[in-house]
Short mmCIF file of the C-alpha atoms (twelve columns), coordinates in Angstrom:
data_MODEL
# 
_entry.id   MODEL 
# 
loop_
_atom_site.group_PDB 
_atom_site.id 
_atom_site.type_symbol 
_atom_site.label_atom_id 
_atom_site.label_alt_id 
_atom_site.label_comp_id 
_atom_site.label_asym_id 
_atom_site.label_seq_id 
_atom_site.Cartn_x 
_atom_site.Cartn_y 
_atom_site.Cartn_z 
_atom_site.pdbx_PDB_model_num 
ATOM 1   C CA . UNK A 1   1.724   84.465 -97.078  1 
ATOM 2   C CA . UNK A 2   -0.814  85.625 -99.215  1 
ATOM 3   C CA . UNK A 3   -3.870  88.102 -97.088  1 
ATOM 4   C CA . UNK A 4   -7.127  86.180 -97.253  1 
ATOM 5   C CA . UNK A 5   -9.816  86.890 -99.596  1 
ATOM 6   C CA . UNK A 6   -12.505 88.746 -98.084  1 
ATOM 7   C CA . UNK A 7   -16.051 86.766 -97.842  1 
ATOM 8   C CA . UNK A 8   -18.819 87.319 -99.860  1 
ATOM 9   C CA . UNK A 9   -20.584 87.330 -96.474  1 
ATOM 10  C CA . UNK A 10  -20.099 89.651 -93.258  1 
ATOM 11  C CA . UNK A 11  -22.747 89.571 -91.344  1 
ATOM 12  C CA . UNK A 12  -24.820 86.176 -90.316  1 
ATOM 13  C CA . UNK A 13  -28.050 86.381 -88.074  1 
ATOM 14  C CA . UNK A 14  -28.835 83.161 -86.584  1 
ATOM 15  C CA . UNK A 15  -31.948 82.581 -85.181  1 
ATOM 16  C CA . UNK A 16  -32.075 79.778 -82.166  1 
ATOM 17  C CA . UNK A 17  -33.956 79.118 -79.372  1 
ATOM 18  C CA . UNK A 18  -31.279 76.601 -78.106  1 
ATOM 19  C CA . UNK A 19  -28.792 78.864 -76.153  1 
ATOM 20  C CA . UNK A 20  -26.116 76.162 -76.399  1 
ATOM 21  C CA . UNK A 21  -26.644 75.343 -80.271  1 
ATOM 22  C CA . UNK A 22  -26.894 79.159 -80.751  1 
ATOM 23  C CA . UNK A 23  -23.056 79.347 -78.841  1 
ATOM 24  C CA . UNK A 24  -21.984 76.558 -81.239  1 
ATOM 25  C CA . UNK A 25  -23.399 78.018 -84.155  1 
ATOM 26  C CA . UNK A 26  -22.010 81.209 -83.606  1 
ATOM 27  C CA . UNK A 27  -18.501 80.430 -82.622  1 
ATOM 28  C CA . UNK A 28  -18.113 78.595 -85.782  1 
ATOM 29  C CA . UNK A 29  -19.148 81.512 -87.854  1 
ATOM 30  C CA . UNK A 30  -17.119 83.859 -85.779  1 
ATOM 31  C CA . UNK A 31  -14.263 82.095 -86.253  1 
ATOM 32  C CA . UNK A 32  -15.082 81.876 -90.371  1 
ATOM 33  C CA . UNK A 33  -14.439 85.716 -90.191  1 
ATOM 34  C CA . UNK A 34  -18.424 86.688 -90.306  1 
ATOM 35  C CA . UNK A 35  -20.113 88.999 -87.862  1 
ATOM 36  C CA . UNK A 36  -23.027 87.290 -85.959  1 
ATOM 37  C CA . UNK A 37  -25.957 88.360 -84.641  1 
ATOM 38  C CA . UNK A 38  -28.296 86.203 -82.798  1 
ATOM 39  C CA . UNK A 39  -31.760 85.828 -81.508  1 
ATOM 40  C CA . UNK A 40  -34.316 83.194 -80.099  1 
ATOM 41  C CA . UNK A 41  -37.081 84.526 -81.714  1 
ATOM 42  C CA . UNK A 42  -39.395 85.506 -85.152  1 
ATOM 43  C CA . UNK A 43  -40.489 89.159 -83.970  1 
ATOM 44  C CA . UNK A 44  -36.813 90.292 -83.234  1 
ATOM 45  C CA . UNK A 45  -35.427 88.167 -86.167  1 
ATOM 46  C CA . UNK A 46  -37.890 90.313 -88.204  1 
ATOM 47  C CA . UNK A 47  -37.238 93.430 -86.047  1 
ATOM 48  C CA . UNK A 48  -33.078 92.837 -86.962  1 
ATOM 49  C CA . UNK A 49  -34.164 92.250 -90.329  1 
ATOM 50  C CA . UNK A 50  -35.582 95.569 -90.864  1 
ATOM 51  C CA . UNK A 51  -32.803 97.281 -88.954  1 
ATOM 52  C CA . UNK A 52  -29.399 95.665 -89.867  1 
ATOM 53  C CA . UNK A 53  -27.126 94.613 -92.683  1 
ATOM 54  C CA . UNK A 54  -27.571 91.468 -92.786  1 
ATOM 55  C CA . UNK A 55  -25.970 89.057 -95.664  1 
ATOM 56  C CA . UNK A 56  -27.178 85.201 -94.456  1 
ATOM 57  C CA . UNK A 57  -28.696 83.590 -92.133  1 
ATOM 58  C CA . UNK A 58  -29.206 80.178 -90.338  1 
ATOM 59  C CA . UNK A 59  -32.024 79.231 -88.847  1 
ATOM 60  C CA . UNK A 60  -33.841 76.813 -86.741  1 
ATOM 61  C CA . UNK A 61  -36.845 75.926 -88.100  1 
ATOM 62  C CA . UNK A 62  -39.370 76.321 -85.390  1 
ATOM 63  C CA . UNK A 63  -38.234 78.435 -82.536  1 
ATOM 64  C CA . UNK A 64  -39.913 80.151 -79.442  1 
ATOM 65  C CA . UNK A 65  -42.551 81.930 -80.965  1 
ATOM 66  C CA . UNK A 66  -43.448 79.721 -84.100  1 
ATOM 67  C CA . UNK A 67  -41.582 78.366 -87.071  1 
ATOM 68  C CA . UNK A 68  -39.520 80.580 -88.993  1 
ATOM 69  C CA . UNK A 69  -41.468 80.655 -92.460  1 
ATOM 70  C CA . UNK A 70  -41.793 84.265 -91.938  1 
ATOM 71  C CA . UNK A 71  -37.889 85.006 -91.986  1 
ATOM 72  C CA . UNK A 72  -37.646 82.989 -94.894  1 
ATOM 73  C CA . UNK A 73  -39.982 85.071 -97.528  1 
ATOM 74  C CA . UNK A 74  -38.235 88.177 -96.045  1 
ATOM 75  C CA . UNK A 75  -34.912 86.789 -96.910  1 
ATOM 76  C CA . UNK A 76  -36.097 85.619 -100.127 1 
ATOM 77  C CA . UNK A 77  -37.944 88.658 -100.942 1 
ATOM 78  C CA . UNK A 78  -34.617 89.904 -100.480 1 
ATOM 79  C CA . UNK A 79  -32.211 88.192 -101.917 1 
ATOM 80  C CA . UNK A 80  -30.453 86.867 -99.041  1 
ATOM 81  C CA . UNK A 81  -29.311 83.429 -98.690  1 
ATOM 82  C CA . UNK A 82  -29.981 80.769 -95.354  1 
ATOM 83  C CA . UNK A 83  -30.247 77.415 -94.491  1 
ATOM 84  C CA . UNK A 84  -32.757 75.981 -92.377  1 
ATOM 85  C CA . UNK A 85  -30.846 73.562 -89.448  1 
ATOM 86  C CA . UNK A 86  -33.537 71.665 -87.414  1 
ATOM 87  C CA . UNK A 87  -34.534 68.795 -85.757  1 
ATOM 88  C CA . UNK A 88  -37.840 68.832 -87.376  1 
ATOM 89  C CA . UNK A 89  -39.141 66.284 -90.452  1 
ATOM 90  C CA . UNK A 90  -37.862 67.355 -93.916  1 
ATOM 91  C CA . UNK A 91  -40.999 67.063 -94.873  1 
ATOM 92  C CA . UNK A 92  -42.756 69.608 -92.584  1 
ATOM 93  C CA . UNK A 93  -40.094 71.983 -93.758  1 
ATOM 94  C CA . UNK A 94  -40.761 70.985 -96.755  1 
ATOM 95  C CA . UNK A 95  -44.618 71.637 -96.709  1 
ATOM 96  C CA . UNK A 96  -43.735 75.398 -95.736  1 
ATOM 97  C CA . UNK A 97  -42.007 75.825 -99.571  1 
ATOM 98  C CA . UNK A 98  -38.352 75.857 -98.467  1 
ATOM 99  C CA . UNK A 99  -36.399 72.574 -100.529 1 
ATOM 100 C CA . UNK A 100 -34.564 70.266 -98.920  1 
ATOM 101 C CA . UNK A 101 -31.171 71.250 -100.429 1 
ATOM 102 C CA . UNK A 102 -31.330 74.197 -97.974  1 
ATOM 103 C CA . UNK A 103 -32.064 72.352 -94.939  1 
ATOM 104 C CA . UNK A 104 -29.132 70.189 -92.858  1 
ATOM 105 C CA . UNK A 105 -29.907 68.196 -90.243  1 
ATOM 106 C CA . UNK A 106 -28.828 68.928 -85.850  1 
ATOM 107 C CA . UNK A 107 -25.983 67.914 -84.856  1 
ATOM 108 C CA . UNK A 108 -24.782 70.282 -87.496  1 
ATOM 109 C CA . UNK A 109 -21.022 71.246 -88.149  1 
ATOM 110 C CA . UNK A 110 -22.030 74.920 -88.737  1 
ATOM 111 C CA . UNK A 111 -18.480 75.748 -90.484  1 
ATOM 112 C CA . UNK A 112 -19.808 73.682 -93.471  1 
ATOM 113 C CA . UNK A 113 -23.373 75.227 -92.763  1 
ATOM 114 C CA . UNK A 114 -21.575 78.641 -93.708  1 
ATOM 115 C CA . UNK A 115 -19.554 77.442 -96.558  1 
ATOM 116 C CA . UNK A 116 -23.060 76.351 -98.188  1 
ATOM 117 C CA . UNK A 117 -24.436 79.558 -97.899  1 
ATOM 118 C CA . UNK A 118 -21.299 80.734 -99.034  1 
ATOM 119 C CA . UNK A 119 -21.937 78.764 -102.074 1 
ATOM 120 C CA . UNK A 120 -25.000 80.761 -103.088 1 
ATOM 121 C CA . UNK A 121 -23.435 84.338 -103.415 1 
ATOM 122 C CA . UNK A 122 -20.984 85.722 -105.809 1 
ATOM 123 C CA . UNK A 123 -17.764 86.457 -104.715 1 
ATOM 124 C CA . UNK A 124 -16.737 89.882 -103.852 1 
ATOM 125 C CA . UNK A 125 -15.419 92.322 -106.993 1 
ATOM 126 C CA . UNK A 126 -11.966 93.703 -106.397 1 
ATOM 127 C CA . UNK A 127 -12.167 96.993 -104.648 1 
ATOM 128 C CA . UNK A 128 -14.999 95.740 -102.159 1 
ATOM 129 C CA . UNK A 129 -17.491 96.623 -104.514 1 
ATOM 130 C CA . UNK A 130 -20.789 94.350 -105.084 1 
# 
């Protein structure tokens, strides 16, 4: 048996305001291998941001305290992939600058949510460097 490649990704924060999509979401990551953190909100999405390591993210797109165009230009600003998984229009994502190749609509099967954002990082170098 050969030991499994480590992912690219090791820590996921998903942000979710629906505490039964935020189980599924993160049980399917968990079991990927990927550390999870979760929240319901912008401000402590934000707040983790600043704080943690984190390497991806899914999100919903509007959530308790407003839509989550905020999270988005921090991720982007630094470098760190996520896909947008909503019930809202494509277009009213759209309108807020993120494409439609990073959103997926809900019901979503969050194991192939990961794998996308898997998708957009290099693997790891031998020797757990990046």
């Amino acid at each position: 048996m050969r030991p499994r490649q480590p992912l690219a990704i090791d820590t996921i924060l998903i942000v979710e305001d629906d505490v039964f999509i935020s189980m599924d979401a993160a049980d399917a990551v968990a079991r990927a291998g990927v550390n999870v953190i979760t929240t319901e909100t912008v401000r402590d999405a934000l707040e983790i941001l600043e704080n943690e390591h984190i390497s991806g993210a899914i999100l919903d797109f509007k959530v308790r305290d407003g839509d989550v165009t905020p999270i988005v230009q921090r991720l982007r600003r630094s470098g760190i992939p996520f896909r947008i998984v909503s019930g809202s229009a494509i277009r009213e994502i759209e309108q807020n600058g993120i494409p439609p190749e990073l959103c997926a609509p809900k019901p979503a099967d969050y194991g192939k949510v990961l794998v996308s954002i898997l998708n957009d990082v290099p693997p790891p170098r031998p020797g757990g460097q990046h």
